[in-house]
C-alpha positions in Angstrom: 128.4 100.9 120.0 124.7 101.3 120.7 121.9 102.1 118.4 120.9 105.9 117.1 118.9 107.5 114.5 122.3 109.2 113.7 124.3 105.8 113.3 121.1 102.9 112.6 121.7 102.2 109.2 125.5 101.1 110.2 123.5 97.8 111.4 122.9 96.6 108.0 122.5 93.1 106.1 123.0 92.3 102.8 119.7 92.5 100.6 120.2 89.7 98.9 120.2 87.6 102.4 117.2 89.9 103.9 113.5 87.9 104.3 111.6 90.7 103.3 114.0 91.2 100.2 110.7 90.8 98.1 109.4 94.3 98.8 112.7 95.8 96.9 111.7 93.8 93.5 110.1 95.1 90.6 107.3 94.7 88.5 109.5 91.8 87.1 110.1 90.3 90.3 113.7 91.2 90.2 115.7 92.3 92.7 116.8 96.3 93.2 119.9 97.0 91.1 123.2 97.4 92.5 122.8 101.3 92.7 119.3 101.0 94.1 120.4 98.2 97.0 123.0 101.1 97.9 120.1 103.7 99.0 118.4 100.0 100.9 119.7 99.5 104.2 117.7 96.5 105.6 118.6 96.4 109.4 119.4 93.6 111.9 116.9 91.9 114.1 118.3 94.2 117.0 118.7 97.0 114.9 115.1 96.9 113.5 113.7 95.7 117.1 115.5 99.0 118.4 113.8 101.4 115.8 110.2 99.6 116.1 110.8 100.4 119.8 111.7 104.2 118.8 108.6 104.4 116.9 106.3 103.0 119.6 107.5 105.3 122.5 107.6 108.3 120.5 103.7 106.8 119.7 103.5 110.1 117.0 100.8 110.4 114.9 99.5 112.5 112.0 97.0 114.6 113.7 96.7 118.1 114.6 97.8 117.5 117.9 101.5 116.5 116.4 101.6 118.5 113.3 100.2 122.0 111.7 99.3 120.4 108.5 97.4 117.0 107.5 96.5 115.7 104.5 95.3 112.2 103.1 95.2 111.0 99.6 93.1 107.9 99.2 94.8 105.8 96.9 92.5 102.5 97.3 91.4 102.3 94.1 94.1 105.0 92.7 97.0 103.4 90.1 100.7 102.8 90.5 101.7 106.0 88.6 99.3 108.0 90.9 99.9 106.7 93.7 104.1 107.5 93.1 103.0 111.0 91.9 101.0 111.7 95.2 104.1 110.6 96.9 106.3 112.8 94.7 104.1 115.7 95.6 104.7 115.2 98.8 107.9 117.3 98.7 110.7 115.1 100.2 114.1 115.0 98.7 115.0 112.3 97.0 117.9 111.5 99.1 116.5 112.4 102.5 117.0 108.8 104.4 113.5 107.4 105.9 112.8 104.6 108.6 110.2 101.8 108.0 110.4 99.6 110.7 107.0 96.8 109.2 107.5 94.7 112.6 109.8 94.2 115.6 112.3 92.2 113.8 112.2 93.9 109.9 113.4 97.6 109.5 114.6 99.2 106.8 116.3 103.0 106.2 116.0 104.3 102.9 116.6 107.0 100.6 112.9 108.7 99.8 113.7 107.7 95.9 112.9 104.0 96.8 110.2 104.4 98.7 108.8 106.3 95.5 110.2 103.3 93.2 109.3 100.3 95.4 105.9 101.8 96.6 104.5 99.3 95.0 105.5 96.6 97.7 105.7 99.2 100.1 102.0 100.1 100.1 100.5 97.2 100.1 97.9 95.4 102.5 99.2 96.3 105.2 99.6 99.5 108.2 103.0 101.4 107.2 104.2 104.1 108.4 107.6 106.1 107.1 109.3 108.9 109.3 112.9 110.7 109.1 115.4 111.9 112.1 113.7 115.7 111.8 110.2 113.8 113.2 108.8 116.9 110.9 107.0 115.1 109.1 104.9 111.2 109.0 103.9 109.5 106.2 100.9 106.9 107.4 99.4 103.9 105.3 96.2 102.2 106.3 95.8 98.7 104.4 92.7 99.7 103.0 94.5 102.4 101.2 94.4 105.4 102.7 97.6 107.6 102.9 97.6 110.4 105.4 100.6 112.8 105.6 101.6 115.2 108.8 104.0 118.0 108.2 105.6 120.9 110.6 105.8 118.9 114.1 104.4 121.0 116.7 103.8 118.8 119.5 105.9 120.4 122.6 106.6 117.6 125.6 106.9 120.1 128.1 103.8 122.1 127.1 101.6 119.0 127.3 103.4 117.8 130.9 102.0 121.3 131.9 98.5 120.8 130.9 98.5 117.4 132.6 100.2 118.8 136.1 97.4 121.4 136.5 94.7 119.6 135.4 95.9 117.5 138.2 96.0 119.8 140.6 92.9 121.0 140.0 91.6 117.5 140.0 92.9 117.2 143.3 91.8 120.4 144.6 88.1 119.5 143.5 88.6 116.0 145.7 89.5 117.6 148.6 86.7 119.9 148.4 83.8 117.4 147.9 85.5 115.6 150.7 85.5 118.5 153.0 81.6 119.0 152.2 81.0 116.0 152.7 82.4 115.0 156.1 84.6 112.7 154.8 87.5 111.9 156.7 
């Protein structure tokens, strides 16, 4: 079976065996409870490598040439309990599932719930950035602590491919006539 968004969290490891296990640990340094692991689904090298790959070609990001509305919260020098609040605000369900994928080796799918409760690790000194299947929405984290947040994906592939095909031909058309006054053979 190969990899999906619809079927990538099947390619799961145990927590408790995961390197970056650390992130899903709280303030007491201990690992998620048994309920929490449940919404955690830390992926396989090739699962994660796959996903990492997914988020590079898709190469989204939150501006206003990919979605209708951006905002950014800068939560640099912002507390815990404000920083989980902004992310509350941010409207997502609780349950919807999320990608992470922090390198080409370590993914993770989660509910939105832990990336509220373990935001803490999540957010924290370095890039991050946290999408769902829909690709509606983006959730972006710069290391210096700035979160910006794209919602209602309006970026049409076709549209753009357009754009790019006459501005082409019109590119070309331009050549050939500066070549034609010109002399140029």
């Amino acid at each position: 079976m190969g990899f999906s968004l619809e079927n990538i969290e099947e390619f799961k490891i145990p927590l408790d065996d995961y390197i970056s296990k650390w992130i899903f640990t709280d303030e007491n340094e201990q690992l998620a409870s048994k309920e929490h692991q449940d919404q955690i689904f830390p992926l396989t090298k090739e699962a994660a490598n796959f996903l990492w790959d997914h988020e590079v070609k898709i190469g989204i990001i939150c501006s206003e040439k990919f979605f209708k509305n951006i905002s950014a919260f800068d939560g640099g020098s912002s507390g815990q309990q404000t920083i989980k609040k902004y992310l509350y605000n941010l409207g997502i369900p609780f349950s919807q599932k999320v990608f992470i994928a922090q390198q080409p080796d370590t993914a993770f799918v989660l509910t939105w719930k832990m990336v509220i409760k373990y935001s803490h690790n999540l957010f924290f000194a370095h890039d991050q950035i946290v999408w769902d299947r829909t690709l509606n929405w983006q959730l972006e984290f710069h290391h210096d602590g700035l979160f910006t947040f794209g919602r209602d994906f309006i970026y049409d592939g076709q549209s753009e491919m357009q754009k790019n095909k006459e501005k082409t031909q019109i590119a070309l058309k331009e050549m050939a006539e500066r070549k034609n006054r010109h002399g140029f053979d």
